[in-house]
N, C-alpha and C positions, 0 to 999 in steps of 0.2 A: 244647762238648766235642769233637764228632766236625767236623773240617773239610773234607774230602772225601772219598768214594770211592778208594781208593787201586788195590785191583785183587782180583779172586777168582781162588781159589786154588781149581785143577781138582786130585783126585787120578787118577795115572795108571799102569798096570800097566808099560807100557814108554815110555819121555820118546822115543828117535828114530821108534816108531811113531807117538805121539800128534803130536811135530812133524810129522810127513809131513801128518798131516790138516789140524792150525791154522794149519800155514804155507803148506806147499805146494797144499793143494786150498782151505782157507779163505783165505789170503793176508793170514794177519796177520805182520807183522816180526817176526822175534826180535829183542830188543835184548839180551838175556843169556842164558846159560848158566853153572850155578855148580853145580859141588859141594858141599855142604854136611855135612862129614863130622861135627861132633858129632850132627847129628838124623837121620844116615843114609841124605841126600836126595839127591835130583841134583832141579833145579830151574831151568825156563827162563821167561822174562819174555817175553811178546810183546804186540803193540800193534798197534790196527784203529782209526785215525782216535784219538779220546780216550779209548778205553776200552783196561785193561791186565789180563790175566790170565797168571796164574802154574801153571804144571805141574809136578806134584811126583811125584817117583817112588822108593820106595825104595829101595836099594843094598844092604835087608840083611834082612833075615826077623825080626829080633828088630825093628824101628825101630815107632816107636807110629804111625805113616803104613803099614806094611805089615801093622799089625794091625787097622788103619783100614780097609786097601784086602780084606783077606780078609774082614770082617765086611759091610762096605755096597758094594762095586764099586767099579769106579773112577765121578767124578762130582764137583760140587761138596762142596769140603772147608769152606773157610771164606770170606767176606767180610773183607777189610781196610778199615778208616779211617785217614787221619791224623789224627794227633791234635798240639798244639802242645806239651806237656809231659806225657808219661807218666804220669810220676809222679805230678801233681797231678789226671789224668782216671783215674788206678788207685784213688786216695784216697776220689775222688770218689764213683766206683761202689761201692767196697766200704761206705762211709758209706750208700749206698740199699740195702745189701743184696742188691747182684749178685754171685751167683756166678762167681768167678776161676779159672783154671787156674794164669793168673802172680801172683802179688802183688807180685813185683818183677819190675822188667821184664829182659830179656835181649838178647844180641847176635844182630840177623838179620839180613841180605843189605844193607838199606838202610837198618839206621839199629835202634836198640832197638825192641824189641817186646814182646806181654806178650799173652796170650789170653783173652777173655771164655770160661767153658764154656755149649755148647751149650743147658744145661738153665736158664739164666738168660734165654733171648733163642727162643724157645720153637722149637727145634731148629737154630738155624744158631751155629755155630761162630763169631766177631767175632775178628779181630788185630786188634791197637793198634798203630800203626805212629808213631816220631817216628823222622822221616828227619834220617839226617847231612844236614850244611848243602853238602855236594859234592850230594847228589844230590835236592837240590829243583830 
């Protein structure tokens, strides 16, 4: 079902203060920077050898990522996997009786995604990630 690690997803009060730490004094690469205006985000990609984590910061006070950030701090948000077809690993879970946030999946940065909730995976948040075929 789950095929790799794909990358964890830090929330953060302000994206160019948190870059200064994980790039410049941690020295991980940015490989992205994206706006993401339906979920309210601005969100940067960086990379330390094999491992990838994502920064997410809100743009708007209503967004459910800056009601995230006022309730628990900024911190780990969620864990990402790929997965090889959505669709059929959303079926999958919902058939055991995991609780979903997505049941269809949606458009994200790299490819459709879909969310396990928290309360199914006993407190961490899970993306389902099937990446477009540009950016495997």
């Amino acid at each position: 079902m789950f095929t790799r690690l794909d990358h964890i997803g830090i929330v953060v009060a302000d994206l160019d203060t948190a870059l200064q730490t994980y790039r410049d004094r941690l020295g991980f690469t940015l490989l992205e920077r994206i706006e993401i205006p339906e979920q309210l985000v601005e969100a940067a990609f960086l990379e330390a050898n094999n491992s990838t984590i994502e920064l997410i910061a809100p743009t708007d006070t209503a967004s459910g990522t800056a009601r995230y950030l006022e309730k628990r701090g900024e911190g780990p948000h969620h864990v990402c996997y790929e997965v090889d077809d959505i669709e059929v690993t959303l079926a999958e879970l919902a058939q055991q009786g995991v609780q979903l946030i997505d049941e269809t999946p949606r458009r994200g940065v790299h490819g459709r995604v879909a969310f396990v909730h928290p309360k199914a995976t006993h407190g961490s948040m899970i993306e389902l990630l099937e990446k477009d075929a540009h950016h495997k």
